[in-house]
C-alpha positions, 0 to 999 in steps of 0.5 A: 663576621660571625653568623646571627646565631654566633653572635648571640651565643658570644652575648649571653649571660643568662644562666642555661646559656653556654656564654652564661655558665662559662661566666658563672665560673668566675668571681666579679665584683659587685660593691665597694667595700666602703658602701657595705661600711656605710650601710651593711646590705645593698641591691647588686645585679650580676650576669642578669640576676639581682641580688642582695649583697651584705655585712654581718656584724661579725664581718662576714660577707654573704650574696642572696637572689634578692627575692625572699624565697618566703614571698619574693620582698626584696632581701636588699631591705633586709636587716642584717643580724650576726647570723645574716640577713632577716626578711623585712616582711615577715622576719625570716632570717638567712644565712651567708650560705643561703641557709634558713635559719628562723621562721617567725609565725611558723610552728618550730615543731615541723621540718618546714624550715629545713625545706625552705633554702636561697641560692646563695653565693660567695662573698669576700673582700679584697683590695677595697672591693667586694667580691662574688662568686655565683657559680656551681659549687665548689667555688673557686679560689678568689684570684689575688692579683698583683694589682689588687694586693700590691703597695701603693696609692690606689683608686677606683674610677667607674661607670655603667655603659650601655652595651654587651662586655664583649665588644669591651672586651675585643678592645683589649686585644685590638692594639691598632686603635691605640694610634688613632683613636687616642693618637689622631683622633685625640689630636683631631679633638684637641686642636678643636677644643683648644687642649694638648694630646698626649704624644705618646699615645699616637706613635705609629705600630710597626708590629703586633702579636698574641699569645695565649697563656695560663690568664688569657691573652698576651698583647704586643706591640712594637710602635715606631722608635722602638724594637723588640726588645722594649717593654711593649713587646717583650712584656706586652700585658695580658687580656685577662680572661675572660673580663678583665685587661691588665695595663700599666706603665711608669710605676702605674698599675692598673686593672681594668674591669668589664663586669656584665650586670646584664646582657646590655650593660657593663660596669667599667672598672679602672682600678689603678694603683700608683706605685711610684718607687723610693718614696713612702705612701700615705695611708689609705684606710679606705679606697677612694671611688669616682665616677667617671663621666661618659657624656657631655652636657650636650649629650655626646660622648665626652672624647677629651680623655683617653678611657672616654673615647673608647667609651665612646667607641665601645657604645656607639656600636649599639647595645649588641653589635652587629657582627653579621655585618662586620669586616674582619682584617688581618690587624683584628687577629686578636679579636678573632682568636678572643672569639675562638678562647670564648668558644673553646672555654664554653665549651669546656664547662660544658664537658664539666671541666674548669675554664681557663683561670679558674683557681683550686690552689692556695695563693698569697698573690698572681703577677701579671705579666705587664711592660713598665715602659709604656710606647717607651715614652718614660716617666711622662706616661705617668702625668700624661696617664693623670692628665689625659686619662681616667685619672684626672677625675680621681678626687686625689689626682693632684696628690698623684702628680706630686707623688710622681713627680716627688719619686722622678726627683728621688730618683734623681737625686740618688743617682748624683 
């Protein structure tokens, strides 16, 4: 268990806080490409602070504090020019740098311009999303992960959740979870509500292991049938640190994201692509966006899908749980070595250093390290994945099966 003071350490993200800066050293994503397409400027609120997040003309991304510093109108009404975004008000006119760069109704002739600057931040575009870096300049690289920049057939699943990112996060390194609440507690739930569970979900896990790497956190398992030299263990996937966890299985890779908007909210995620092999994809000039739903019409979590009942595992422990009152055992080893990374990294930004991950070097893509063989369960943990999981409200999820299934049977075919 933690100490209250421990815990609220471990939650913060307002800036000043060492949890806030630790997070202002990384980039997150704030809007889809395809809104700022449609219309070029939008509201977007990040580790507790709104901003205005935009397209130029000239395809130019930019991120202002939404407050204009003229008289705090809302920079998200703003009328987006070549050079930026103009004031709705009173017409002033900033630059993707935070840059004054014109002051209708103020005399030209005075330097009053040059004193007057947002604190911007950086905007880029990648894989359909559109990115932003907040922090203390310079900024960093953008990380290119592999499933960002990869071949295949993508889409995004998405919903706010009403609590803390890392009680999200301490999910990622707590594979026990894995055989009852999507094994046990899925059958409990199907055999009520009249639908089948996925099987390979509830297998029983013989062993479990961690380690740290240049990303964050690498998870193992060995589930019963299964040895060693399975994907599960001798691959695993990696928490990324320190909001993301990289997941995949039967060609279908995907990132899971865990944005902190603020201290008790936290834009989940599911950015898969299915990359099936042997087969040619159909294009995709824009990534499809869904949102996922997290309640019943009764106002209870909905638990028949694999995402939803972590949801509903993740929220119930309240807007920020409680860890004073907690009972740590030896299975939530990983939970107790993610508070530790947490803390260390802290505490390296405040000695002035880079946290882990933060990237200065050009790179054209980052593969993450990710078992293809999910619970050795086959080519099933593809459909099971759209059947059961947060794919099943993708608006192509029926395109997906029959690519999937379309790949099993070249496959096939090519073997005899």
């Amino acid at each position: 268990m933690l100490t209250a003071e421990q815990n609220d350490e471990l939650t913060q993200v307002a800036a000043g806080t060492p949890m806030g800066e630790l997070l202002r050293r990384y980039w997150y994503p704030v809007a889809f490409t395809r809104e700022l397409e449609e219309f070029p400027v939008r509201p977007a609120r990040l580790l507790g602070e709104d901003f205005a997040v935009f397209k130029t003309p000239r395809g130019s991304y930019g991120i202002l504090p939404e407050a204009c510093p003229h008289r705090r109108a809302s920079l998200a009404y703003g009328v987006v020019e070549p050079d930026g975004v103009r004031c709705p008000y009173h017409g002033w006119l900033f630059g993707t740098d935070g840059t004054c760069l014109d002051q209708p109704a103020e005399r030209e002739e005075t330097n009053f311009r040059d004193r007057v600057r947002a604190a911007a931040g950086v905007a880029q575009e990648l894989g359909g999303l559109v990115w932003a870096y907040i922090g203390p300049s310079p900024a960093p690289l953008l990380p290119r992960f592999d499933v960002f920049v990869m071949d295949g057939v993508r889409d995004i699943g998405w919903t706010d959740l009403p609590c803390n990112f890392v009680q999200i996060m301490e999910n990622a390194v707590d594979p026990h979870h894995t055989e009852w609440l999507h094994g046990r507690f899925f059958e409990f739930m199907a055999r009520h509500q009249g639908f089948d569970a996925p099987p390979s979900f509830g297998k029983k896990h013989v062993k479990v292991g961690f380690d740290a790497f240049e990303w964050g956190i690498i998870k193992r398992r060995v589930v019963e049938g299964a040895s060693e030299e399975d994907d599960d263990w001798k691959i695993g996937h990696p928490l990324v640190f320190p909001y993301n966890m990289r997941v995949g299985g039967a060609n279908v890779e995907q990132m899971q994201i865990r944005v902190p908007i603020d201290r008790t909210t936290t834009r989940f995620m599911l950015y898969t692509v299915h990359a099936p092999e042997g087969i040619e994809y159909p294009d995709q000039p824009q990534v499809p966006d869904y949102k996922i739903p997290v309640y019943n019409e009764d106002g209870r979590h909905r638990v028949d899908y694999v995402e939803g009942q972590d949801m509903m595992a993740w929220v119930t422990q309240g807007p920020i749980t409680d860890r004073t009152v907690e009972h740590l055992g030896r299975s939530d080893v990983g939970v107790t070595m993610l508070r530790k990374m947490f803390k260390e990294n802290m505490a390296a930004v405040a000695r002035g250093d880079d946290p882990l991950g933060v990237i200065r070097d050009d790179h054209d893509r980052i593969d993450l390290p990710c078992e293809k063989n999910k619970f050795d369960a086959g080519v099933s943990f593809a459909i099971d994945f759209i059947d059961k999981a947060s794919s099943r409200f993708s608006p192509q999820a029926d395109a997906l099966k029959k690519l999937h299934i379309k790949a099993q049977e070249n496959r096939k075919a090519a073997a005899g």
